[in-house]
C-alpha positions in Angstrom: -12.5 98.9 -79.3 -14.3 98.0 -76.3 -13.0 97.2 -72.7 -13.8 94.1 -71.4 -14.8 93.8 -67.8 -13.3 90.9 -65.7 -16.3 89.1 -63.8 -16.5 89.7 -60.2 -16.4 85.8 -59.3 -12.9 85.7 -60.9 -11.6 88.7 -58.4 -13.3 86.8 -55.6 -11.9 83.7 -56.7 -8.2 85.1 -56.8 -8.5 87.0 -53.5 -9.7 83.8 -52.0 -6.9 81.4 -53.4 -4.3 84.2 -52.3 -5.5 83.5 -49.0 -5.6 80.2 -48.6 -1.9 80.1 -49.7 -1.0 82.4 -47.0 -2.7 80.4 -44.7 -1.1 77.3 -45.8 2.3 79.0 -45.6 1.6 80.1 -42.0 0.5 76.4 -41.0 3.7 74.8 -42.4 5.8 77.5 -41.5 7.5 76.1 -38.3 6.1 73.3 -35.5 3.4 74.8 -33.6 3.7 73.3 -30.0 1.9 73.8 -26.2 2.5 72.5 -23.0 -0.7 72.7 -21.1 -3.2 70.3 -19.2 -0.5 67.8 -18.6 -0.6 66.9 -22.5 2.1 67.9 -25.2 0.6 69.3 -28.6 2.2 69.2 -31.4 1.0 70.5 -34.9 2.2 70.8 -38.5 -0.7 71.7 -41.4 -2.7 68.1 -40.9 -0.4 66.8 -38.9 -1.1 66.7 -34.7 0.5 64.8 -32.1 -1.2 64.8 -28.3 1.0 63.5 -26.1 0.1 63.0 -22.4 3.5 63.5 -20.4 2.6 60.6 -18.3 3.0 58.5 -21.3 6.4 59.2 -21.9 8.9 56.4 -21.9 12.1 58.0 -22.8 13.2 61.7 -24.7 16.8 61.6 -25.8 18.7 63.7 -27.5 20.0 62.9 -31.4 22.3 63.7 -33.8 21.1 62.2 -36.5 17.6 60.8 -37.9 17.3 56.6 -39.0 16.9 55.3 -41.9 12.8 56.2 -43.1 11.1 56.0 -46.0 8.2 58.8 -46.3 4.7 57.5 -45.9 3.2 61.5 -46.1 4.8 64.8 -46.1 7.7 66.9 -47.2 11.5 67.3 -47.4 12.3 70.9 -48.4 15.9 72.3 -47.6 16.5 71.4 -44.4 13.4 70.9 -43.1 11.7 67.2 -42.9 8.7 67.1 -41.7 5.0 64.1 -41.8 4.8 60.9 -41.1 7.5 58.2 -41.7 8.0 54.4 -41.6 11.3 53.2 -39.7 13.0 51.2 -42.1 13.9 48.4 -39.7 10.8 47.9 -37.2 8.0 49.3 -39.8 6.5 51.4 -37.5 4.8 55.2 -38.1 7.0 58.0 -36.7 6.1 61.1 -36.8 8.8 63.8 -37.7 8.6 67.3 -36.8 12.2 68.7 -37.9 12.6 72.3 -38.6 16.9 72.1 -39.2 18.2 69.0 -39.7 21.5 70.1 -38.9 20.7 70.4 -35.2 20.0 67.8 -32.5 16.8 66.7 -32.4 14.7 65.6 -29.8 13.7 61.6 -29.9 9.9 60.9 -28.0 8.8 57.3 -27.7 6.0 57.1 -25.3 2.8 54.8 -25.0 5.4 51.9 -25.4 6.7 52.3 -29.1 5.6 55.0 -31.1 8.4 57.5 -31.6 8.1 61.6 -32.8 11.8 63.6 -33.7 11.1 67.1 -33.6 12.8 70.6 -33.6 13.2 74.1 -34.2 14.4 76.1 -35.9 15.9 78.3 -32.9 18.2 75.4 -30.8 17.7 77.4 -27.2 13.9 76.9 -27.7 14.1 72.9 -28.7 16.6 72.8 -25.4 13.9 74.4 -23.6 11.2 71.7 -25.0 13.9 68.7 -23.9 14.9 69.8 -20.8 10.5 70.9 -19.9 10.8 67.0 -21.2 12.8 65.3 -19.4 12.3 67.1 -15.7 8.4 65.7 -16.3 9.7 62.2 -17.4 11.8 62.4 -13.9 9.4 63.7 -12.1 7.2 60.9 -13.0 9.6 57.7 -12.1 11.0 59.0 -9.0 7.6 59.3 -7.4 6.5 55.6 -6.0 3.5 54.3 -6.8 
């Protein structure tokens, strides 16, 4: 009997589809986020929020998410996480939630559009509120 040999494309071809999953795992892992430049980034896989913290209109503290349906993204555990429409006004929010069980933090800034997001570690998503609301402050207590 002979051996056969497997091609080298099909080697590369798994080493390169391992990879990509890994990547896609790290992506969608938790909510990447950065303060910097007077902006608040957000990002998930595809989805990316840029916030400028002089758009902010208010950031609240919740217990619980609305009523949504899902437009894109996932559910998985406790985890919910893409873009949403709000059942009752029918706009896009953007949801960022790593544990649904915790509070999460409510964004609505240029006017309307809303973004919930946490983490997964609750001293870090009261760090990202209270970073939050001490800019929203700042910025209404100054005159203009």
């Amino acid at each position: 009997m002979s051996k056969r040999k497997r091609h080298w494309l099909w080697n590369v071809l798994i080493v390169l589809t391992v990879a990509l999953c890994v990547l896609v795992f790290v992506e969608h892992y938790k909510n990447w986020h950065r303060i910097e430049e007077g902006n608040f980034k957000i990002f998930l896989g595809i989805y990316y929020q840029k916030i400028p913290l002089t758009e902010l209109d208010s950031v609240l503290l919740v217990d619980k998410l609305p009523e949504m349906e899902r437009s894109s993204g996932f559910s998985w555990m406790e985890k919910e996480k893409g873009v949403f429409v709000d059942s009752i006004s029918k706009t896009k929010v953007y949801v960022f939630v790593d544990d649904l069980y915790q509070q999460k933090i409510k964004v609505v800034h240029h006017d309307s559009l809303k973004m919930y997001l946490n983490l997964k570690d609750s001293l870090e998503t009261q760090k990202i509120y209270a970073i939050l609301q001490r800019n929203l402050l700042g910025e209404t207590e100054q005159p203009k």
